[in-house]
N, C-alpha and C positions, 0 to 999 in steps of 0.2 A: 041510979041514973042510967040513961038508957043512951047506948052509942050507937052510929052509924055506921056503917063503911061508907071509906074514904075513895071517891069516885073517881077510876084513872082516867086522864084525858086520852081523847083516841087519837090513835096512830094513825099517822099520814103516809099514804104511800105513792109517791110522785112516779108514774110510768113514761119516758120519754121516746116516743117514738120516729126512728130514722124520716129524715126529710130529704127526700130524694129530689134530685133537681129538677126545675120544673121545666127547663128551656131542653131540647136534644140536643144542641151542641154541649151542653154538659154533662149529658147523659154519657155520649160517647166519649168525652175527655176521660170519662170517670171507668169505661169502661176499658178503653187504649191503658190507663194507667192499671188498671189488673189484668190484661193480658202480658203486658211487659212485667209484671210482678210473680206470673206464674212460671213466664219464660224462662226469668232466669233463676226460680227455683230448681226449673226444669236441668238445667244449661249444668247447673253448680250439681248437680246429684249425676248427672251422664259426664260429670269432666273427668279427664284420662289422666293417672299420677302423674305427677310430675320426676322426670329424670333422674336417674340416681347421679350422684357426683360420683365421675370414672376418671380414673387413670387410661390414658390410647396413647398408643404410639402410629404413626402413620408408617403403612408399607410403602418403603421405599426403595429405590434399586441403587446398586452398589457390588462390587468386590467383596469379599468374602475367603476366607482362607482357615483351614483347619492345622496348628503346627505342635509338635514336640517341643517342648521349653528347654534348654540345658546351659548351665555354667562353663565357660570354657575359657582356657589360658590361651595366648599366642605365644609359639615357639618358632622358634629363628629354621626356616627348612633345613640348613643342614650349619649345624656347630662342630667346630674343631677346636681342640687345646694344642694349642704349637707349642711342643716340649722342646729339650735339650736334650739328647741322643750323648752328648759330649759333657766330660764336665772340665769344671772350669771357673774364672769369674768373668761378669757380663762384663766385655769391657765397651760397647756400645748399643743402645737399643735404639731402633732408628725410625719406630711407631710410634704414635701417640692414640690416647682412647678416642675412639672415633674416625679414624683416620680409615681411607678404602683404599686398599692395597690392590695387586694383581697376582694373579700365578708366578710365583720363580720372584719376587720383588722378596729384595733383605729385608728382614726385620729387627735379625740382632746378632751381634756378632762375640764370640766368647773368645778367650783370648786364647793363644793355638800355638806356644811357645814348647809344650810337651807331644802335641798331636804331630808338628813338622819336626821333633829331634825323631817321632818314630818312623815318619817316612825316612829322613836320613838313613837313619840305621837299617831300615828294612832296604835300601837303596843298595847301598854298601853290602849290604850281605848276598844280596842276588848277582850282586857284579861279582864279587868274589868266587861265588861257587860257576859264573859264568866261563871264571878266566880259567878256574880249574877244570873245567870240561873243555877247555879248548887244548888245553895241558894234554890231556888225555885224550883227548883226538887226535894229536901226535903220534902217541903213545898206538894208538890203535894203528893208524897208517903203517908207522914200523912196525908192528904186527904181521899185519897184513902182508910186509912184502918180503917180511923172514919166512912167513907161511906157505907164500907160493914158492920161493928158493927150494925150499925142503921139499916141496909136493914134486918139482920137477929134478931135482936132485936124487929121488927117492924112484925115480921113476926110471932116472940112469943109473941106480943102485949106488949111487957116488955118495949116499949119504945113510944113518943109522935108521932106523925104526924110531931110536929111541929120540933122537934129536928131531926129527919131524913129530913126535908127539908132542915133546917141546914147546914148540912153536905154534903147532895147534892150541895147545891148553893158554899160551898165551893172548891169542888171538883172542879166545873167548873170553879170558878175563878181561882184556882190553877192551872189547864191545859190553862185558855186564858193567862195566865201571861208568860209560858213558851213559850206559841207562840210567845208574843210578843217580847220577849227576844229571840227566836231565827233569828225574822226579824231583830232585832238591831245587833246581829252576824252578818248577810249578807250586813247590812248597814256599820259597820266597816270593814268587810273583803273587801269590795267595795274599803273604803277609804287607808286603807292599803295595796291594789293594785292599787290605782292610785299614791300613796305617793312613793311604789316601782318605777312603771312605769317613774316616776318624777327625783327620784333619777337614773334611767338606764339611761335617756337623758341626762345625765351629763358626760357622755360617749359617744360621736358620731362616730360614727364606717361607715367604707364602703357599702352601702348599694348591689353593683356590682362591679365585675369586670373593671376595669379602670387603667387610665391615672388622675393626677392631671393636669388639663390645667388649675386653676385659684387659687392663695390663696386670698382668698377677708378678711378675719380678721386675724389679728394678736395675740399672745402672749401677756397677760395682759390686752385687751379690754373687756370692759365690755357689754354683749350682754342683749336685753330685748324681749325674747318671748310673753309678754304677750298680742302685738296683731298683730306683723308678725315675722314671722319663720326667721333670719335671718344669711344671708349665709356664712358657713365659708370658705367653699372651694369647689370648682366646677370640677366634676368628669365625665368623656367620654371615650366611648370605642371607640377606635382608630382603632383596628385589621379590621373594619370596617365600612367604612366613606359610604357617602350619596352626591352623586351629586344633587344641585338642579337648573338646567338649566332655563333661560329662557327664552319660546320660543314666536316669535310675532305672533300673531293673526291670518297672511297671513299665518304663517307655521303650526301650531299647527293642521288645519283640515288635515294635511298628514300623521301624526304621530299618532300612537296606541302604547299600552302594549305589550309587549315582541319583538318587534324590538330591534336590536342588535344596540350596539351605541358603539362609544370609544373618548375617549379626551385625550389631552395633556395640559400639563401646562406649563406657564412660564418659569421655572426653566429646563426643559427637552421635549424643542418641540420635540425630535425625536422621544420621548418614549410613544406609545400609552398605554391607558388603556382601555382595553374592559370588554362590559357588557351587560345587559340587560337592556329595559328600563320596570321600573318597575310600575310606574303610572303617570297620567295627571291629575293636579289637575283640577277641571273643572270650577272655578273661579281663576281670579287674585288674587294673596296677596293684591293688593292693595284695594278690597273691603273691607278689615275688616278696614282702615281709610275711605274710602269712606261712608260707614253706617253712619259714626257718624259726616258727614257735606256733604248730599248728595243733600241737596238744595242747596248750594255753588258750590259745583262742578259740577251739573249737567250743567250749561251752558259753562263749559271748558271741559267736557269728550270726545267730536267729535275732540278736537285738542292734545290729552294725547293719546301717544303709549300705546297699552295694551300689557299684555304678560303673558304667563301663564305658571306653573311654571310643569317642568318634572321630575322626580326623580327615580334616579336609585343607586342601591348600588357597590362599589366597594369593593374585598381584599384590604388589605393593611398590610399585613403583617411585613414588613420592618419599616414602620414608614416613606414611604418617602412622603404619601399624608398628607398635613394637615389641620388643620379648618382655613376657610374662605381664602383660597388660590384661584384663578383664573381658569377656564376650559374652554378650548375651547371643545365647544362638536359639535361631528357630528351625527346625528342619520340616520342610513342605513335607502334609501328608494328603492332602486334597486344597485344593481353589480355582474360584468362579467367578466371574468375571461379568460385568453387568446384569445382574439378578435381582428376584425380587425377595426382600430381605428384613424378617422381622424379629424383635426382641425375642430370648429365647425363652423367657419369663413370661410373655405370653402363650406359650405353650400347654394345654390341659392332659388329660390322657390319652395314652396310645391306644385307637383302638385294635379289633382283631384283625383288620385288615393291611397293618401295618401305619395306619391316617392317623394326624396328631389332633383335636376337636381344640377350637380357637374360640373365643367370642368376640364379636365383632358389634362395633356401634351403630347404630342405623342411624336414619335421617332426622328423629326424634330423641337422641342419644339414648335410646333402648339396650338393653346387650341381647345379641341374635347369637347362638350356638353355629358354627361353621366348619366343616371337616375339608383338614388340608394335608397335603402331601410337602411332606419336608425332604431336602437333599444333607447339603452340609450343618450338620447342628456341632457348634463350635463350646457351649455351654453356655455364648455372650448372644450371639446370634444365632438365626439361621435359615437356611435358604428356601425359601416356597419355591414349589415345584406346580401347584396347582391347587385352587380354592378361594385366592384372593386374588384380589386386583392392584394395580398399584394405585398410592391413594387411599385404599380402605384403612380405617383406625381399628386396629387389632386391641384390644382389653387390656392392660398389663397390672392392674389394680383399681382398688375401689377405698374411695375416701379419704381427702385431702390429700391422695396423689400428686405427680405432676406433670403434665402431661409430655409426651415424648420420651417419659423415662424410661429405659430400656433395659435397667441390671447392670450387673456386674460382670469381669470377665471370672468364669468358674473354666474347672478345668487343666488347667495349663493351655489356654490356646488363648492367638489372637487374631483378631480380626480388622477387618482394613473395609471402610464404608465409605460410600462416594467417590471421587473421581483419581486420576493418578497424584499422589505426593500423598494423599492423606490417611492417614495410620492408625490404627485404631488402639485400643490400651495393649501396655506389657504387664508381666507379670513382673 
């Protein structure tokens, strides 16, 4: 049997060609819509990135201050311990704690039944040796005028040699007696001014102006001066207190006499106290124990913070500073006063010419490199001198920033922005 091929049916091939519009005004519709389609292919390939997200702080003017940080106590300007000279028992104390005394005003009286039996007796015994040199001043006068008898006697030969030596030898004894009796005078006038002296301390009176800040004895205790003065109550002048700051070793070479300083206290961060400062002491307090076990310490002193101690006096006329309360103290080492004043975090490298390089945001929030002159750099802030304007957004970080954010205060310094009352962080 004989086969065939099996005969494929032929392929169709359908060509369709574009039908262009036949009217011109659709010609041009058609042509407007591929020019605007090329446009803005154009548009999208020439378009300029979009803005990085930046952290800026705006330069703005303000105050500014560069200070030494240091911890300091308040001490009372000048403290006394009001002892007992006398001893004794208290038989009245006439202070109470708190109480403002005067110069010469009692404060306690100790009982003085032993101190006036010594004046008696020291009384009595000066009169006594008194009356004996009056005895003897007698005594001398009849000296005296047996002495002259003899001299003119002696002179009309009507009397011995030996009997006018007599009378001489007397004479002179007569007069050394009266000497001697008068040094016994000045011996008991002596003891009957100490006997007084003895009885006045039985009397302990204000010795200054003050404040009672301590009653250390009481009413009825029995005090013994006889080999330390012991204290009845502790007296200080308050109208004027004494900061004694202290500062570390690292600070201390920045700070001199008559820099201006001011602190706050616990009780009233807002409320500064300004002053002077009035000395650096030029050892630690800590060497007066160090002297007395410095072979012990010497091989711990390279790991012990030093500090030395600053002092300066404040008013205080109110009564609202008081002894051994807490200070924060700042001591001025440079401040400037309406300036123009940026984060110090925005700061980049110093160049060679001493110019710090910034980056600053343009009108496109771009960031532009900009070389500025810095004055006061505090570690929080610091002072343009020239480069920017006020107003311009200085760089301060990139990416999910925020803006205005300006740092921390580094350093030990602080800083004060914007107008008077407002203060910037402490440490």
């Amino acid at each position: 049997m004989l086969t065939t091929p099996m005969h494929r049916p032929a392929e169709l091939t359908i060509i369709v060609k574009p039908r262009l519009p036949r009217t011109r005004r659709a010609r041009l519709l058609l042509l407007l819509v591929v020019v605007i389609l090329i446009a803005a292919i154009v548009a999208w390939m020439l378009r300029k990135p979009a803005a990085p997200t930046l952290a800026t702080s705006p330069v703005s003017r303000g105050d500014i201050e560069q200070t030494v940080e240091a911890t300091g106590v308040i001490d009372a300007y000048k403290l006394v311990s009001v002892g007992a000279q006398a001893s004794g028992q208290i038989k009245s104390l006439k202070v109470q704690l708190g109480d403002t005394v005067k110069e010469g005003d009692l404060i306690a009286e100790i009982d003085a039944t032993t101190q006036q039996n010594q004046v008696l007796n020291a009384q009595a015994s000066l009169d006594q040796v008194k009356a004996q040199r009056a005895v003897q001043q007698a005594s001398l006068r009849e000296a005296e005028l047996e002495f002259a008898r003899q001299q003119q006697m002696l002179a009309a030969e009507a009397t011995s040699r030996a009997e006018f030596d007599a009378a001489d030898a007397q004479l002179r004894t007569a007069r050394a007696q009266i000497q001697s009796f008068d040094a016994q005078i000045k011996g008991r006038e002596t003891e009957l001014g100490t006997a007084r002296a003895n009885l006045a301390y039985t009397r302990i009176t204000a010795p200054m102006d003050g404040t009672v800040v301590a009653v250390v004895a009481e009413e009825g205790r029995t005090v013994n001066a006889n080999q330390t003065a012991p204290t009845i109550v502790m007296l200080a002048r308050l109208d004027l207190v004494t900061v004694n700051a202290e500062v570390s070793e690292a600070d201390v070479v920045k700070i001199k006499a008559g820099m201006p300083v001011y602190f706050t206290t616990l009780g009233e961060p807002d409320r500064k106290f300004h002053a002077t400062l009035r000395q650096i002491n030029p050892a630690p307090a800590s060497i007066a124990n160090d002297s007395s076990s410095s072979s012990s310490s010497s091989s711990s002193s390279s790991s012990t913070a030093v500090y030395y101690n600053a002092l300066f006096d404040v008013e205080n006329p109110d009564g609202t500073l008081r002894i051994d309360m807490t200070a924060q103290v700042s001591v001025m080492l440079k401040q400037a006063k309406d300036v123009l004043i940026i984060p110090a975090v925005a700061l980049g490298p110093k160049t060679r010419d001493g110019q710090y390089m910034v980056r600053v945001a343009d009108a496109d929030g771009m960031p532009a490199p900009r070389k500025v002159k810095i004055g006061i750099n505090n570690g929080a802030n610091a002072e343009v001198l020239s480069g920017l304007a006020e107003g311009d957004k200085v760089i301060v970080g990139e990416g999910g920033g925020l803006q205005g954010t300006g740092g921390g205060n580094r350093g030990g310094s602080t800083v004060r922005i914007g107008g008077p009352g407002m203060g910037g962080p402490r440490r």
